[in-house]
N, C-alpha and C positions, 0 to 999 in steps of 0.2 A: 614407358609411362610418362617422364618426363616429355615427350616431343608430344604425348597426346596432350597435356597438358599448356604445352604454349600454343600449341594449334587450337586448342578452345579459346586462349587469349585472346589469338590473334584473331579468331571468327568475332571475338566481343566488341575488339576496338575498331574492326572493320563498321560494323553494324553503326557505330556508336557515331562514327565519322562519315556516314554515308548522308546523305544532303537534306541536312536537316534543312534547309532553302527549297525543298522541293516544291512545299504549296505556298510558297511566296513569291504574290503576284510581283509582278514587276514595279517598281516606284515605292514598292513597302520594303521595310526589312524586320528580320529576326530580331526580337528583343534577344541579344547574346547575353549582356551580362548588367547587373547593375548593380553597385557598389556606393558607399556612403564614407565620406572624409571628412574628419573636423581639421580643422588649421588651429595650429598652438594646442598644449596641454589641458586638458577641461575635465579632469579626474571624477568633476559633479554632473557632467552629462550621461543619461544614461541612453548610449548609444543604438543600443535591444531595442528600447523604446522607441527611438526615433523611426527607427528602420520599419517600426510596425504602420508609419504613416504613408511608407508608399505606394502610390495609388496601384503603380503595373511593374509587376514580380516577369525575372524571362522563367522559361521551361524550368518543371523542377528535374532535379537531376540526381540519382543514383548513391547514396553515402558522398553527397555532396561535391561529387564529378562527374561521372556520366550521367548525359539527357536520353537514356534509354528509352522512357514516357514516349519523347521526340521523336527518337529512332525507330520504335515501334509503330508509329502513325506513320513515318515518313517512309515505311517499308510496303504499306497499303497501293494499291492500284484503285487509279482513277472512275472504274466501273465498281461503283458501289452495290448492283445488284448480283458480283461474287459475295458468297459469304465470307472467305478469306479475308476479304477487304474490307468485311464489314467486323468482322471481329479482330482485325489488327486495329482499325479505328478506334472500337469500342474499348480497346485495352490501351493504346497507349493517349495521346496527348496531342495535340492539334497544337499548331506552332504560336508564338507569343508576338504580333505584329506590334514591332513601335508605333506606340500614341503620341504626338506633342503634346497633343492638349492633356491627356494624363501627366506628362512631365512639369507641365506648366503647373499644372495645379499642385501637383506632388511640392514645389517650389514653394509657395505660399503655403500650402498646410505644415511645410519642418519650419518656415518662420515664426508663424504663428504659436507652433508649438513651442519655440526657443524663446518668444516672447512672454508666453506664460510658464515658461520655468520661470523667467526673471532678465533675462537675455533681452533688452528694448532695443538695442540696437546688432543684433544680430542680425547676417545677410548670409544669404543662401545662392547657387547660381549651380544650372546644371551645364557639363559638358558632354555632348554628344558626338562619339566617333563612328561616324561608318563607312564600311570598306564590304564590299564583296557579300553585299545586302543582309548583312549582319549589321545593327547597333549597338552598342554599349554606352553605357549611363553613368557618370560619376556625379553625384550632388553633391558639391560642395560646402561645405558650412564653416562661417566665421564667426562664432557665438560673440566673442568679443567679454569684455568685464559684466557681470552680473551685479542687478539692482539689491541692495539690501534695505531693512525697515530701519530707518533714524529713528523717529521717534513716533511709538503707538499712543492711543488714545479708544477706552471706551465710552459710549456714547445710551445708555439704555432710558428711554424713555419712558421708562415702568417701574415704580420702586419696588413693589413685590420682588421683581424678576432681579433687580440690582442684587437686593440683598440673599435669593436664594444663590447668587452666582459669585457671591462673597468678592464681587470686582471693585472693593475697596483696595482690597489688598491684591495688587498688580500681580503678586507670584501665584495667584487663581487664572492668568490670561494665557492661553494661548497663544497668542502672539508676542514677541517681546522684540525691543532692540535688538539689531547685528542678525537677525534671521536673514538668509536669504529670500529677497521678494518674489513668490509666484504664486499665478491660480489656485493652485492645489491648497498652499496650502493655506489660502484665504477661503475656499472652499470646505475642508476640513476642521478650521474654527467655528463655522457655519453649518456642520453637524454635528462638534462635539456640543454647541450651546442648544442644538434642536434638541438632539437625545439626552442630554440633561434635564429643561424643560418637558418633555414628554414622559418621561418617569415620575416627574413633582405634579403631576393633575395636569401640565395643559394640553389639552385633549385637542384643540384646532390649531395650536401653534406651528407654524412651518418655517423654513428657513430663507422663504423669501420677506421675512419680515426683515432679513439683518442686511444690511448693505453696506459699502463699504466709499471710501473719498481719501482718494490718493492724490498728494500733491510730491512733485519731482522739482528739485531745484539745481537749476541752470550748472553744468558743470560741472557736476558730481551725482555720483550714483547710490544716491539714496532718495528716501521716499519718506513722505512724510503719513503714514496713516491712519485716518479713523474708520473704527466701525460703529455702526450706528443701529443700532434696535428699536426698533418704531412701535410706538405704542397703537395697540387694537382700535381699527376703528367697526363701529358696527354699520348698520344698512344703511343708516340716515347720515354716516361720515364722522356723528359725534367720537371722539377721543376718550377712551375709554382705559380702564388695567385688561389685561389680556385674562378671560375665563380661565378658572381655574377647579375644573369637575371633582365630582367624590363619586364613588359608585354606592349609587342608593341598593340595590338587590343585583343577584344573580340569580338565574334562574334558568334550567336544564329543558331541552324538548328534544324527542329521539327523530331519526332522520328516516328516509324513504320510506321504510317502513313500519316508525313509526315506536319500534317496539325496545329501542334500546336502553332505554332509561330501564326497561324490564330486565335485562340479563348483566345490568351492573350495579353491584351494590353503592346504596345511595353517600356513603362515608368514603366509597372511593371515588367518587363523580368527586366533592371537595377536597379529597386529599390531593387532588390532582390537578384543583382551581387554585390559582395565588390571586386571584380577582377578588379583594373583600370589602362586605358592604362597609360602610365608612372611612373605607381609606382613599384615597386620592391614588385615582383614575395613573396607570404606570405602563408606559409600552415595554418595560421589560418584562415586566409580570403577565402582560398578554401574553410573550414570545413564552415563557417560560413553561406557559398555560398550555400554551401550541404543542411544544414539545414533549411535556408528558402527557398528553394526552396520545402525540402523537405515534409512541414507545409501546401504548398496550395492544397489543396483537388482537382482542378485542375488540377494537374500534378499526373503521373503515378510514371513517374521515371526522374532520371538523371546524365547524363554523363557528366565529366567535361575533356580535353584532354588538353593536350599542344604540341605546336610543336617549337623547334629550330629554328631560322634564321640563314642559313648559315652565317658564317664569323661573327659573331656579338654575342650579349649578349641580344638579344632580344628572346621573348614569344609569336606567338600568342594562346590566349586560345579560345578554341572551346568548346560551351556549347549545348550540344544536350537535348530537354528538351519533352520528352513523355507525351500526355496526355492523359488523364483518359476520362472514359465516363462522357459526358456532366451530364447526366439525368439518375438516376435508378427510380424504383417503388419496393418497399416491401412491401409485407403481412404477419401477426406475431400474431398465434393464441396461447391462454395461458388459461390456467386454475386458477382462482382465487379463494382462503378461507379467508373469513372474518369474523373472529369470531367465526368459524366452519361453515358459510353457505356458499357450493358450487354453483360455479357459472364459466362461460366463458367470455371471453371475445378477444377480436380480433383490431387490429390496421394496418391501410392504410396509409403507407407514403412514400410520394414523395418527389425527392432532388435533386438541381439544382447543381452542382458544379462551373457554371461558372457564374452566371445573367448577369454580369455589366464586361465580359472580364477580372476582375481581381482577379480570384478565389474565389468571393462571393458566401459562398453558404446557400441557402434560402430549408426550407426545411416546410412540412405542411405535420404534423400529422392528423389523422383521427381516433380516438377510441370510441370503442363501447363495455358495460359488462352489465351483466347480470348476478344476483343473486337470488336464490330463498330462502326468509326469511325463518327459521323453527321461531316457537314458540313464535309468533307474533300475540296477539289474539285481538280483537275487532276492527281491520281495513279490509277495502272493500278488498285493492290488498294487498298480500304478496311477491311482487317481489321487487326488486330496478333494476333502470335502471341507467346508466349515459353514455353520449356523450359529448364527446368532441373535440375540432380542437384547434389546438397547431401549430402556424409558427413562427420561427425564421427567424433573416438574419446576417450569418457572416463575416463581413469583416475582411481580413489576417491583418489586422495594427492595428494601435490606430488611432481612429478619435475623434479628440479633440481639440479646440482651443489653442492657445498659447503657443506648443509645436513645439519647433524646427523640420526639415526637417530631419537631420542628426539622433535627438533621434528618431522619426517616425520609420526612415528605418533602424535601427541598431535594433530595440527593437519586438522580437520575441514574437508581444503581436496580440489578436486580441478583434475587437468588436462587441457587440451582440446586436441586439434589437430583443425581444422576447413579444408574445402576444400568450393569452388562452384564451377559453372560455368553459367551464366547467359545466354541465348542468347535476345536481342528483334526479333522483326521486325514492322517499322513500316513505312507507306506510303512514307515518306520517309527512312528508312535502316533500316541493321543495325545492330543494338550487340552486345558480348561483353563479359562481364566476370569474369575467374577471378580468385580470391585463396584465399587461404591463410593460416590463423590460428594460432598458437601463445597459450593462453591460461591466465591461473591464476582459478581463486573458491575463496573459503576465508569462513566466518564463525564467531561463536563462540556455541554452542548457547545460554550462560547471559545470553548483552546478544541486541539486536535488531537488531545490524549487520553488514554482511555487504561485503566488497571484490573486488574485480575489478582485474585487471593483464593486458591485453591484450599481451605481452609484444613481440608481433611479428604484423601485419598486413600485410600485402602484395596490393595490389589493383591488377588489370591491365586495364585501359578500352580496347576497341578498336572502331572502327568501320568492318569490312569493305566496307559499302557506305552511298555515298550518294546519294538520288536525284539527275539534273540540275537537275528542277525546286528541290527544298529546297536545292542546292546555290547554285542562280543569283540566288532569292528571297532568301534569307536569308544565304548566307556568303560571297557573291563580287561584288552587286552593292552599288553603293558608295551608295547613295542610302538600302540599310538593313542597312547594315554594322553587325554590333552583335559588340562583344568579347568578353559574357560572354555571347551566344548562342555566336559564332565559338570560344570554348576552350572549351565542353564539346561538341564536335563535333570533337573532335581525339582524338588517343590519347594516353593516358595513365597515369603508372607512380604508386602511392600506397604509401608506404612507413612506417606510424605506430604510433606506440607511445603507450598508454593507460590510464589508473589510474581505477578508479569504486567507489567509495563510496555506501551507501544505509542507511539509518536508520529503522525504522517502528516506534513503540509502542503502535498506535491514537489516540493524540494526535497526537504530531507527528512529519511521515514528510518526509526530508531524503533528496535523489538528487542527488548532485555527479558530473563527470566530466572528467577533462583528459586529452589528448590532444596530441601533435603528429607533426609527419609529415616527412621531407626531411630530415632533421638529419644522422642520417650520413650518404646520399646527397651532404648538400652539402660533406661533410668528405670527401669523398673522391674528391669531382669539383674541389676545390682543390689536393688530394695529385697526384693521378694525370690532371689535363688533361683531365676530361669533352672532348668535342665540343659546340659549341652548334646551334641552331637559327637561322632567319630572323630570332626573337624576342629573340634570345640569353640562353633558356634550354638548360642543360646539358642533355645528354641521356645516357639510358644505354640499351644496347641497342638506340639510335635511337631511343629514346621520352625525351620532357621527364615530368620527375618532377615530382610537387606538394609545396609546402613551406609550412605553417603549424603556427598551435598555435589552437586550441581550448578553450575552458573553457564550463560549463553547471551551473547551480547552480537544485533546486528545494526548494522548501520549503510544507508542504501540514499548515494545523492545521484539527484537529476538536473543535467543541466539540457536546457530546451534552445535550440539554437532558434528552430523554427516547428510551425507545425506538422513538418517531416520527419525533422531529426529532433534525433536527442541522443547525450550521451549519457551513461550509467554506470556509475561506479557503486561495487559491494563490496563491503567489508563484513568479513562474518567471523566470532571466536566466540569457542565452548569448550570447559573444562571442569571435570566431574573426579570425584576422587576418592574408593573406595578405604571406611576404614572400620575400626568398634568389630562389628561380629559382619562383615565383609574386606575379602581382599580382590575380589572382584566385582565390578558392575554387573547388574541383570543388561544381559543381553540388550533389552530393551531403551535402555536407557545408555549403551556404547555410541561412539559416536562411529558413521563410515565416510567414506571418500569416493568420488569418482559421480557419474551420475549426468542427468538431465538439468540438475541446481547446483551441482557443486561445478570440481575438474572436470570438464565433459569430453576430455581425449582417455578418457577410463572409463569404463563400464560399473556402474551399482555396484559397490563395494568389491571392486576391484583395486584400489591404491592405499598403498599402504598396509599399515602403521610404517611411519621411517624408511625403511630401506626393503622394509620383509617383503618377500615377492612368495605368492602363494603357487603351492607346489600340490594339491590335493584339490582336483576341484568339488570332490563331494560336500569339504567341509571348511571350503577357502571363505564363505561369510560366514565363519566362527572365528577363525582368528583375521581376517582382514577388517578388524574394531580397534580401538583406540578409547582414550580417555580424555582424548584431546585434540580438537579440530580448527583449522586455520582456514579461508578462504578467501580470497582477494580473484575479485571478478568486475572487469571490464567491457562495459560490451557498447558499440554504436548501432543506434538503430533507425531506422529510415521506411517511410512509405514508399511502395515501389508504385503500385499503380492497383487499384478495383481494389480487393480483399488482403492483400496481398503485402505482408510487411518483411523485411531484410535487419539480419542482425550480422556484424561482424565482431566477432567477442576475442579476449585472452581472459585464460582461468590458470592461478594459481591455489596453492595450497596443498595440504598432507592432513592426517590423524599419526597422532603418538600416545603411548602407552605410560604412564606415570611410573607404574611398576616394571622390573623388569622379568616377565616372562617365558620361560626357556619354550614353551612352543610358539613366540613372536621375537625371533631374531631380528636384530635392526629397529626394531619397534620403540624401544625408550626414550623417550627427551632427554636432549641434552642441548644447554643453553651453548655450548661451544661449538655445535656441528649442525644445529636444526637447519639453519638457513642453506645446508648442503643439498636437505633430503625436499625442499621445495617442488613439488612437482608443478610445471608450466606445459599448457596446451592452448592451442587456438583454431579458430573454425570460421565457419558461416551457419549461419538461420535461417531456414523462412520460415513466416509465420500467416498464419491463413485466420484474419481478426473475423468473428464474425460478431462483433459486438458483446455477446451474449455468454461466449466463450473463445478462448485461441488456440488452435491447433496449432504447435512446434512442432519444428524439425531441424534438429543441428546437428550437425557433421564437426567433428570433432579431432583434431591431430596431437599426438605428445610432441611435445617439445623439447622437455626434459623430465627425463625417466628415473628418476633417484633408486630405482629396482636393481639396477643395473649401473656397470663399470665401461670405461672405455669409450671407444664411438657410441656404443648405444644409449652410452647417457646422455648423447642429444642428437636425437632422432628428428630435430629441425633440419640439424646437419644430413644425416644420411634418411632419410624417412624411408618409410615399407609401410605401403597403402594397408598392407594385409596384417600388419601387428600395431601398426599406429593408428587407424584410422576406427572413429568408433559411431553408428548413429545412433540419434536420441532421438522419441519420440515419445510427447507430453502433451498436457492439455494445462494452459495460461505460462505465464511469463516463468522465468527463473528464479526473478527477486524484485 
């Protein structure tokens, strides 16, 4: 296995090496490599940045070493009417001929750019080596000491505008002494005074009224600067204060067809306008306007327009507001594997975008799957079935007592009541599961985070039937008696309340979640005398309640080399912990390991708790859960070429069990040994983007087996394709 294995190598790096020179003509050469150097320490350069100036990149290349792209076109024959040749062309990359004049130019655009950081006497110089009709590029750069501001000065030629900018008092300036001098950020003082002005009524203000007059004295590196604010001149040139609008009326018209002002009630068309007559004309109150208008699933689209009032300082705004179809219907057929049994499955759902005139939309699922069990012996049916109906209803606000009018309608939040009913049949029992959700999401248009407050959740687990067989195997004889198979085979009441948090900038994307369940259930089975059980849990309605709290914290940074690569680090922990009238978790809420998102040299709750190695496959995901999940995942990923994306990952992490329970051996935490039972795997990916959705495929190896003693606990060392090797196959990313 190992010799197939270098011989695949060796076919890669052959490929890889073979003449990438072949379609360069003679007197050109290969762009091979090009690299960027600064001279001396410049901790304030941001080198990312600069590198994005250059004009000609050579071939991209493979996790940021092989020119496979290259290799690929360069494996093409010159008779482009073979298809072969036309489809090694069309997949890989046509070679990167050096430009001078790209060079030259690429020279003067990093000076320029080092000039408007602050950098005036910065020089740049490129070196070109070429050998064996290959070039490579090194751009040199000597930024040299950066310009700062000595002393600033405002200049506004509008007393209106002086005093809305309170630029008496200097600690209102964005500019000050000792800043470093560039573009940007003379630039940036130049939109914070526009979007200032443009919130206070001025309505034609723009930022080319603001200019700026820099003086440099001889011999030192500073800068003397004024900005200067120039007062409105109108048609005729006279010198005027800069207009300063009110909005006289608003006033609504429906779009294409004309009829939508009909299917929206008229108190929510304003609760939805921050445009008001008499106040002074505001770009952020348009934006605001935009936005929730743009949230209710009722509406299509929308137009916001202003018109002048001759002779005067007045606005009216005109809001033309598009709307969407009332009512769709989908059908959405899917293929499902569970556990490696195939099976289909198919969902009907209808969705109202308007109920109640004020963009409520109410929507009612309809699913139906289908599985065909393998290796399932001593019951009558080997299929499972499940049906279920799933309706929500969302209203665009918050509906809530004792909350102001004003936060209501400022607050881009909405609320949900949701109800399921859920219906499994398995060879070896029935399950039902209805609940009922009261729910808030609310986030804020201008940050990147957005919160969830599960208010009230209510979940009903009941098991109408169970077979003899599964009953007598598994929950009633004593030789494999197992507790947390035997309580999630019971009926059960879940009564939790939840708060969730999520944070994404493209850099770094944080998903927190707490949760707990039973609390006043247990406050009120102490008031009022609940009844107990055999177990002496309480019960209510004859059903024992579950009682725990919950918490889950992830955390997922992106660093972007280029628009090929990027690397990705995940950080993921969760901890849940049964207590009150539970000593273990509902199933549902255990945590597992292994997987297509978690460890991926394990199989779907295949690893773990600790050390326990599962010895019963019928009922290895009942006890392969935890109460407690770690996950540390790295992964580099790279565009290869057409569809076609590459990931090389390592995954760490395990689940453990808070309690210790005699049918999970090894499973307990403990702060002295945890970091033994770490399970480490590594792999490759490809990934087939097609915008819309990404099909995965990762191949996955153990590393280290915390299962296991001896050599097998690290099967990097000795590998065996056939016990370490595992594939995943997913639809979108991992994390």
């Amino acid at each position: 296995m190992l010799n197939k294995i270098y011989i695949s190598a060796l076919v890669v790096l052959l490929l890889c090496s073979c003449s990438g020179t072949k379609y360069v003509s003679d007197g050109e050469y290969l762009l091979d490599k090009v690299s960027l150097k600064l001279q001396g320490h410049h901790g304030e350069i941001n080198a990312d940045g600069l590198k994005s100036r250059i004009r000609q990149k050579g071939n991209s290349r493979w996790f940021a070493t092989a020119k496979i792209p290259l290799a690929t076109y360069s494996a093409s024959g010159r008779d482009t009417t073979k298809w072969i040749n036309r489809v090694l062309r069309s997949m890989g990359e046509p070679p990167v001929i050096y430009d001078s004049a790209a060079t030259a130019r690429t020279v003067l655009d990093l000076k320029s750019e080092l000039a408007n950081d602050g950098y005036m006497h910065a020089t740049v110089s490129a070196a070109v080596e070429k050998r064996k009709k290959k070039a490579n590029v090194t751009y040199w750069l000597s930024p040299g000491e950066p310009y700062y501001i000595d002393n600033v000065k405002y200049v506004v030629e509008d007393s209106v505008i002086s005093r809305l900018l309170c630029l008496a008092d200097s600690a209102n300036w964005g500019l000050k002494p000792r800043m470093r001098f560039s573009v940007d950020r003379l630039d940036n003082e130049r939109k914070r005074i526009t979007s200032l002005l443009a919130d206070r009524g001025f309505y034609k203000f723009h930022k080319d009224y603001i200019t700026y007059v820099a003086d440099t004295v001889s011999g030192c590196n500073g800068v003397d600067l004024t900005l200067v604010l120039r007062a409105y001149r109108d048609a005729d040139g006279r010198t005027l204060p800069h207009p300063r609008y009110r909005i006289r009326d608003v006033r609504f018209s429906g779009g294409e067809s004309g009829d939508s002002l009909l299917r929206l009630r008229r108190h929510v068309l304003y609760n939805n306008t921050f445009l008001t007559p008499g106040e002074y004309y505001s770009a952020r109150e348009l934006q605001k306007t935009y936005n929730h208008f743009g949230r209710l699933q009722a509406v299509k689209y929308t137009n916001i327009s202003f018109r002048e009032m001759a002779d005067s300082l007045l606005l009216d705004c005109d809001i033309q507001v598009s709307a969407n179809k009332p009512s769709t219907i989908s059908f959405q057929p899917e293929g499902t594997n569970t556990a490696g049994n195939l099976g289909a499955a198919a969902s009907l759902t209808y969705q109202n975008r308007n109920l109640f005139r004020g963009s409520e939309v109410l929507s009612i699922e309809l699913r139906g799957a289908f599985e065909a069990i393998r290796g399932l012996e001593g019951y009558n049916n080997d299929n499972f079935e499940e049906y279920s109906v799933e309706t929500s209803l969302l209203f665009p606000r918050f509906i809530a007592p004792f909350l102001s009018r004003n936060f209501v309608r400022r607050t881009t939040a909405t609320s949900e009541v949701a109800f399921l009913y859920d219906l499994q049949n398995r060879p070896e029992y029935h399950r039902r599961v209805l609940s009922l959700a009261w729910r808030y999401k609310w986030n804020n248009p201008s940050h990147h985070d957005k919160y969830q407050i599960d208010l009230i959740d209510l979940n009903y687990v009941f098991m109408p039937w169970i077979s003899d067989r599964f009953r007598q195997d598994y929950l009633e004889d004593e030789s494999s008696r197992n507790a947390i198979l035997r309580y999630n085979y019971e009926d059960l009441f879940i009564m939790r309340f939840g708060v969730g948090y999520t944070y994404n900038n493209g850099v770094h994307a944080i998903k927190a979640n707490v949760e707990t369940a039973g609390n006043v259930l247990g406050l009120g089975a102490g008031l009022f005398g609940f009844p107990k059980n055999d177990q002496g849990q309480y019960k209510l309605f004859n059903i024992a309640y579950a009682q725990y709290v919950k918490g889950d914290f992830d955390y997922t940074r992106y660093v972007q080399f280029d628009y090929n690569n990027t690397l990705v680090w995940h950080f993921g922990f969760g901890i849940a912990y049964p207590y009150g009238n539970s000593t273990i978790l509902p199933f549902e809420k255990r945590y597992f390991s292994g997987g297509a998102n978690s460890v991926r040299g394990w199989s779907v709750r295949g690893l773990g708790p600790g050390t326990y190695s599962g010895r019963d496959g019928n009922i290895d995901f009942i006890n392969q859960t935890g109460d407690m999940k770690l996950d540390v995942n790295l992964e580099y990923r790279a565009h290869l070429f057409w569809k076609l994306n590459g990931a090389l990952f390592v995954d760490a992490g395990n689940i453990w069990t808070l309690r210790n329970y005699a049918d999970q051996p090894g499973g307990q935490f403990s702060f002295k040994d945890f970091w033994e039972q770490i399970a480490v795997a590594y792999g490759v990916g490809l990934r087939l983007n097609f915008d819309y959705f990404i099909l995965r495929f990762d191949f996955g190896m153990k590393a280290v087996n915390p299962a296991y003693s001896g050599k097998d606990h690290y099967p990097v060392i000795h590998p065996d394709l056939g016990r370490d090797l595992t594939f995943h196959f997913a639809v979108g990313l991992p994390f």
